[in-house]
N, C-alpha and C positions, 0 to 999 in steps of 0.2 A: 578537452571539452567532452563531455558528458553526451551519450545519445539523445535523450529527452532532455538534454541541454537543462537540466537540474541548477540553480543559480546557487541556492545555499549546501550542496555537494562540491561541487567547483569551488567556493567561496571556501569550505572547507579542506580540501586539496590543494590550494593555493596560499595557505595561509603556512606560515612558516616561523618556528615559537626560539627563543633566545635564552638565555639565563639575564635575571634583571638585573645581575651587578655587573653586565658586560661595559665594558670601557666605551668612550663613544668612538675613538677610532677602531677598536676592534667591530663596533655596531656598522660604521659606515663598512667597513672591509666586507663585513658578513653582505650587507644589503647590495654590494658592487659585485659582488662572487652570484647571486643568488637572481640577480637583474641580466645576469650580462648573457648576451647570447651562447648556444653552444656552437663549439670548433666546425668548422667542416671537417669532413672526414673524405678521405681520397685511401682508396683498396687497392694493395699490391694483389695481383691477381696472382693465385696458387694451381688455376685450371689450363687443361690447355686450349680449352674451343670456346668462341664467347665474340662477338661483335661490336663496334659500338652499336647503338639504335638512333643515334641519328644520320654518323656518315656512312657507318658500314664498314667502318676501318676492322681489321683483323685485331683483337685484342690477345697478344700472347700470354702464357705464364709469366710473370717477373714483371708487365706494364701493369702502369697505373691507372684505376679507372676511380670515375664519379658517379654516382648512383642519384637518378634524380626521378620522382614519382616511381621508381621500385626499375626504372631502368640502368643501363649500363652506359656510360659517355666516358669517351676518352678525353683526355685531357683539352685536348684543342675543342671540341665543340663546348666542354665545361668551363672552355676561357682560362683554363688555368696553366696554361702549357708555358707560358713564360716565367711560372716559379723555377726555382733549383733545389734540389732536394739536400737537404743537412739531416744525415744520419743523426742515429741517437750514439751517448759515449761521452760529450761532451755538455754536461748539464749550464755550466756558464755562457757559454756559445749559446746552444740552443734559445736558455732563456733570452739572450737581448740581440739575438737573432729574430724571436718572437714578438720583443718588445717594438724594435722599429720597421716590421714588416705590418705594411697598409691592408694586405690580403694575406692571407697564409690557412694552410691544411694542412688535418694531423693524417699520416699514413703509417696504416694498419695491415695486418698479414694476419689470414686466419692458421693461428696452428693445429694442425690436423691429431700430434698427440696433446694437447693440451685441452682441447673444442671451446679454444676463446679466440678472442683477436689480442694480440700483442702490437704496442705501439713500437715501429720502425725507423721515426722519426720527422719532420716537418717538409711541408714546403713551404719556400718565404721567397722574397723578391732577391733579385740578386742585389743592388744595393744593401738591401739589410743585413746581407750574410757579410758582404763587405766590413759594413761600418762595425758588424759584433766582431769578426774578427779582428779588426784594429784594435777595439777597446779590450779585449781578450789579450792582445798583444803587450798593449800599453802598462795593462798591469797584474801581467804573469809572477812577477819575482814575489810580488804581494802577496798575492792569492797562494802563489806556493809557500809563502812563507806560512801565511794562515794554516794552510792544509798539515802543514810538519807540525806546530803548535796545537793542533787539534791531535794528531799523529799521539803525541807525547803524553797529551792528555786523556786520551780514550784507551793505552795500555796501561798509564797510573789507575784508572778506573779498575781496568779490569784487574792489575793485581792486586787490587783492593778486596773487588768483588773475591776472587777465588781465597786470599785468607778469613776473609769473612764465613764462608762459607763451608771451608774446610775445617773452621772452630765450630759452625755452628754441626757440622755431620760427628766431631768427635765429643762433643757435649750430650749428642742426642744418642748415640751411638759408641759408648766409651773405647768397647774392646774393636773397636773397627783400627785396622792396622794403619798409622799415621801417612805410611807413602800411598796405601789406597785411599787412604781420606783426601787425600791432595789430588791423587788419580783423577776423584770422580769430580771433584770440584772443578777443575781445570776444563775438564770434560761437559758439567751441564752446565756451563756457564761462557764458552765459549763466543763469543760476539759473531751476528746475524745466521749460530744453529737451528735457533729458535726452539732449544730446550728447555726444559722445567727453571732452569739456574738463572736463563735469562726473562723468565717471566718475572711481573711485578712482587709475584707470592716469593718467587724465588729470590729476588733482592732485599726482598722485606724480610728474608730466611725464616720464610712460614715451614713451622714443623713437616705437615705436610707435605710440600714441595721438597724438602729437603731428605724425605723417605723415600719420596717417589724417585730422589734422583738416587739412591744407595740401590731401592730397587733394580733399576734400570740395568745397576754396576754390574751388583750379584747376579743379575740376569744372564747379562753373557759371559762375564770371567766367571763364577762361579756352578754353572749348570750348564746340561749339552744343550741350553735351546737352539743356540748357533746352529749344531749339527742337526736338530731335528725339523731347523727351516730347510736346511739344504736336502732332506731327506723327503722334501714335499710334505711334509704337515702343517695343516693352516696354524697360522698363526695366533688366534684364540683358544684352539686345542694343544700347541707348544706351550702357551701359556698355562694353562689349567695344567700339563705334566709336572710343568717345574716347578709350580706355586708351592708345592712342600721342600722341595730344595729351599728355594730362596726364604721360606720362614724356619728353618732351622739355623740360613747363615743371618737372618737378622737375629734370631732369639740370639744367637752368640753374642753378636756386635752388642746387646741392647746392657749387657752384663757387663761390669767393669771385673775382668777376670782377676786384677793386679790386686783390686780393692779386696776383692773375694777371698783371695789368696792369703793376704793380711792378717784378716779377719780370721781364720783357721789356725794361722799361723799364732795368733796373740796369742799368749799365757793365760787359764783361766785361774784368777781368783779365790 
């Protein structure tokens, strides 16, 4: 809500736009996600001194508090103190964990090197932790089965991806030596590195992307940038030392030397 309670400001921060060939069960999904209330949120305390403000209970580091009008409540005056806490680790649990608890909150821990909060995991009713653990139970062999079947097909992917790519660094890059051309493929492409190889550019084997991963190679196997991090120099001025290294060993790679060689080598007419 708006200070001067603005109707068509509000009206327009409340308004929420779709693509129009959305399916209608994806419409309804969107409209149920976008209506439905947000989680509670219940704080694993990281401090050590802290009250609640209603009873006065001592709140240590490691307990759980609920924060209401900008105070602190321990569990029992927040009513919440008959949940059981289900760690995270377990994403099928959790979810129908989730699914048949009547009340549940999510807890949170602020990480002091991160400066966010990271989720720790749920509170749910004990009943519910029950009944997901049974159906967890019931159809484990499944689900594992599943997981192996994915297993098999997310390493076909990838060594798909890495010849893919390994053709595309020696096409763009002739005289690049074929066990380095596999080196760096294997390497920017590595599944949840979140390197150039697994970006979209990079499976679509955009020239670009696929320079920047040769770059990256030559960088450390081919120049002492390695050693001039560990010698304390920042790392945009390591870079700016090496950039003539590294474009002498791309001008090489970018020469098919064998074609070259040929070429010299042929009989002139």
């Amino acid at each position: 809500m708006t200070d001067n309670r603005d109707l068509e400001r509000e009206k327009f921060y409340h308004t929420h736009y779709a693509p129009p060939d959305l399916s209608a069960r994806k419409t309804q999904h969107l409209a149920e996600k976008l209506t439905k209330p947000p989680d509670l949120v219940v704080f694993e305390k990281v401090s050590e001194e802290g009250n609640c403000s209603e009873c006065g209970a001592e709140l240590l580091r490691g307990n759980f508090l609920f924060v209401e009008k900008g105070q602190p409540l321990c569990l029992a005056c927040a009513d919440l103190d008959h949940l059981v806490f289900l760690p995270t680790g377990d994403m099928a649990l959790s979810r129908r964990a989730r699914k048949h608890s009547p009340l549940l909150a999510v807890v949170v821990r602020f990480s002091r090197t991160r400066k966010r909060y990271e989720r720790q995991g749920l509170l749910v009713t004990h009943v519910a932790l029950v009944k997901a653990e049974e159906e967890c139970a019931a159809d484990a062999p499944e689900r594992a089965a599943r997981r192996a079947q994915a297993a098999v097909h997310r390493e076909t992917e990838d060594v798909r991806l890495v010849l893919s790519v390994t053709q595309a660094i020696v096409e763009q890059f002739p005289s690049c030596p074929p066990g380095q051309a596999r080196a760096i493929a294997e390497h920017t492409t590595l599944r949840g590195s979140g390197r150039v190889g697994r970006s979209a550019a990079g499976r679509a084997l955009d020239r670009h992307a696929v320079e920047l991963a040769v770059i990256a190679h030559i960088r450390h196997e081919h120049t002492n940038y390695d050693e001039l991090l560990m010698k304390g120099i920042e790392r945009l001025d390591a870079r700016g030392l090496v950039r003539e290294q590294i474009e002498q060993v791309l001008a090489g790679w970018e020469t098919d030397e064998r074609r070259t060689q040929c070429a010299h080598d042929a009989p002139v007419h």
